[in-house]
C-alpha positions in Angstrom: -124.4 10.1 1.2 -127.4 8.4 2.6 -127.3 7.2 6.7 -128.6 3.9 7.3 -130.6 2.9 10.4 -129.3 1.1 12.7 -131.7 -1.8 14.8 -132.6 0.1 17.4 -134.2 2.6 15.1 -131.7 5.4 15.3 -129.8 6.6 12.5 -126.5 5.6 11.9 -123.3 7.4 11.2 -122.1 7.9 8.0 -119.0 6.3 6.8 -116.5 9.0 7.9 -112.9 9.6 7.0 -110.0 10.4 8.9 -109.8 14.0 7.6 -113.7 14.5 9.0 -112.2 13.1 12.0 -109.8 16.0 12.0 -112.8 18.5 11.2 -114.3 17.3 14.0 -111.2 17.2 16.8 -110.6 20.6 15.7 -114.1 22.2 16.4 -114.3 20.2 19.8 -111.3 22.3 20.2 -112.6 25.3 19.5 -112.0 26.4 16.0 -115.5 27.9 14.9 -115.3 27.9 10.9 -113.3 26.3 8.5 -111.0 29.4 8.4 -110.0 28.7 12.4 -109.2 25.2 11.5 -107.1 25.1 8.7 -105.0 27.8 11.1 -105.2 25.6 13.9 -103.7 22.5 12.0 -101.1 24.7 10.7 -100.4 25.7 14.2 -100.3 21.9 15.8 -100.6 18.7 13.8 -99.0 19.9 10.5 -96.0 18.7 11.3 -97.5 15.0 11.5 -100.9 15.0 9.4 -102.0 17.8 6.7 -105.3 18.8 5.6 -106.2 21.0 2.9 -108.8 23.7 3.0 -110.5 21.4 -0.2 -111.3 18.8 2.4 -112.1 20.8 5.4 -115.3 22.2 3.9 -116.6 18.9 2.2 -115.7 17.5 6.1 -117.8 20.2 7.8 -121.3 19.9 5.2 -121.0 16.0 6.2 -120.8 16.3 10.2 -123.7 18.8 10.2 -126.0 16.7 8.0 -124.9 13.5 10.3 -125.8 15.8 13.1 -122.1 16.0 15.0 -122.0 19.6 14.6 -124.3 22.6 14.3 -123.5 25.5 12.3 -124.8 28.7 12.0 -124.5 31.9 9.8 -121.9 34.1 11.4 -120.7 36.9 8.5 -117.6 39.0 9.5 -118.1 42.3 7.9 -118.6 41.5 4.2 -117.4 37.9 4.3 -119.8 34.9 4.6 -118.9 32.9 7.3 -120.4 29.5 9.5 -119.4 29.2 12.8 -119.9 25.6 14.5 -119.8 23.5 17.5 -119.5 19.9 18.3 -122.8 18.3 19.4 -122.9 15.7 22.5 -123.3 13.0 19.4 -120.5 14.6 17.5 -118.4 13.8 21.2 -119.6 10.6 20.9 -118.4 9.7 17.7 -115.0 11.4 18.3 -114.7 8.8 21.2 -115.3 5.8 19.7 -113.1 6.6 16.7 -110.4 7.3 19.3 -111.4 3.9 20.6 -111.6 2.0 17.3 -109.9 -1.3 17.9 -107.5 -1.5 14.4 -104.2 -1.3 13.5 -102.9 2.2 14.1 -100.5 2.6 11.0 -97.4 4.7 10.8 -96.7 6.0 7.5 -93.6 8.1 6.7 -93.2 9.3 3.3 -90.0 11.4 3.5 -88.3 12.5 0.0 -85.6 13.4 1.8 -84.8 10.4 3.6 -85.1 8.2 0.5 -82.8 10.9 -1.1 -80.1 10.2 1.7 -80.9 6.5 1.1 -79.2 6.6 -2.2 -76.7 8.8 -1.7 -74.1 6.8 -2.1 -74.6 7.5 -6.0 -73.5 11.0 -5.7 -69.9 11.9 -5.1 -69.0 11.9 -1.2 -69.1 15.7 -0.7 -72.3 16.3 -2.2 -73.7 13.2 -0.7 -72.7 15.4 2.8 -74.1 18.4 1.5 -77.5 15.9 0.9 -77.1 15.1 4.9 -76.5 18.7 6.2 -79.8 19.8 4.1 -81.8 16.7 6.0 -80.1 17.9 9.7 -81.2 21.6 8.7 -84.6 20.5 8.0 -85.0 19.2 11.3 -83.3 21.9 13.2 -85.9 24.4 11.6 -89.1 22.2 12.3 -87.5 21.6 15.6 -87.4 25.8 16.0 -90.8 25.7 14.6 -92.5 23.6 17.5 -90.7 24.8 19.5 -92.5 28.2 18.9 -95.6 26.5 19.5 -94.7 25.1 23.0 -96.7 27.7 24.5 -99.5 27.3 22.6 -99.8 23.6 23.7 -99.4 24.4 27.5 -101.9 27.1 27.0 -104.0 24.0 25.5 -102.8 21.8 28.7 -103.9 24.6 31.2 -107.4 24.3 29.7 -107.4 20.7 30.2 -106.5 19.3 26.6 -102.9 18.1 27.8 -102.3 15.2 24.4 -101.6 18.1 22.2 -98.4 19.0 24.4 -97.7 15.1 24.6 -97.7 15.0 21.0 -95.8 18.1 20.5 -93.2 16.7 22.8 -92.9 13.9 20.2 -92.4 15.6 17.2 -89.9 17.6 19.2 -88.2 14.0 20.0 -88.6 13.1 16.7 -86.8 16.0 15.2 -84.1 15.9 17.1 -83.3 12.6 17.4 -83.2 12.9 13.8 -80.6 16.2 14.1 -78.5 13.7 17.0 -78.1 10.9 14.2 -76.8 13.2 11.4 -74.3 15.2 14.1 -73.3 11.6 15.3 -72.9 10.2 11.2 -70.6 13.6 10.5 -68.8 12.8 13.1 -68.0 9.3 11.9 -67.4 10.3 8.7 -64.3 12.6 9.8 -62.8 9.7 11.9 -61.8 7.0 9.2 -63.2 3.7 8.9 -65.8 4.5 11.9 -69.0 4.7 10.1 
């Protein structure tokens, strides 16, 4: 990938994606090496956005050439390892892609749901059996962040206080998702309600 220069004489950023974006929010946060961040994503914004360790260390050689982190040889015992830190430009590039002025799209691709959606090809007690599965999926991602919540006022105490707003969502999210099915079960034993 080669960096264009921009007028002014200074080179430009490359073209990055939203995973590098990640790569980058992550080590602002702390995470050191790609090891810490593909933890730390398992431990916060898994439940809304994945990244995969294949993209994490393509992400990381990019922001270091483009100069919005610095890394640095840091073995642990046998293993090779490269710690790294955000730069001030690598700060500065964070903030205007959190400023970027474009449609913020909400994608939900949920087997599941579109599962339920057709449901009413099976026969009604497994189509039920189809809708306790989706409420139980909920209720154990709802236990999972749940488990986190500590993590994320940790976070809040330090200053960072969107992951907690964000946890609160998915925590929302989830159970409005558990209150639905509980409410449809409920219909579905009074006659003619649903």
């Amino acid at each position: 990938m080669t960096d264009a220069s921009s007028q002014d004489g200074r080179q430009a950023l490359p073209e990055l994606t939203a995973p590098d974006y990640v790569v980058l929010g992550m080590v602002r946060l702390g995470a050191r090496s790609g090891y810490e961040i593909k933890q730390r994503v398992e431990r916060s914004i898994r439940f809304f956005w994945t990244i995969s360790q294949v993209q994490i260390y393509p992400s990381l050689g990019r922001l270091e050439q483009a100069g919005l982190i610095t890394g640095a040889d840091d073995p642990q015992g046998r293993r090779p390892r490269r710690a790294y830190a955000i730069t001030g430009t690598g700060e500065a590039a964070l903030r205007q892609w959190l400023h970027q002025a474009e449609p913020i799209p909400f994608e939900l691709r949920d087997t599941g749901l579109v599962r339920l959606f057709f449901a009413d090809a099976l026969p009604p007690g497994e189509a039920r059996e189809l809708l306790t599965v989706i409420k139980q999926r909920s209720q154990d991602k709802l236990a999972a962040l749940r488990a986190i919540e500590s993590s994320a006022d940790a976070a809040r105490d330090k200053g960072d206080i969107y992951p907690l707003l964000t946890l609160q969502m998915g925590i929302g999210f989830h159970q409005a998702i558990i209150d639905v099915c509980q409410d449809f079960e409920r219909k579905l034993r009074e006659p003619y309600r649903v």
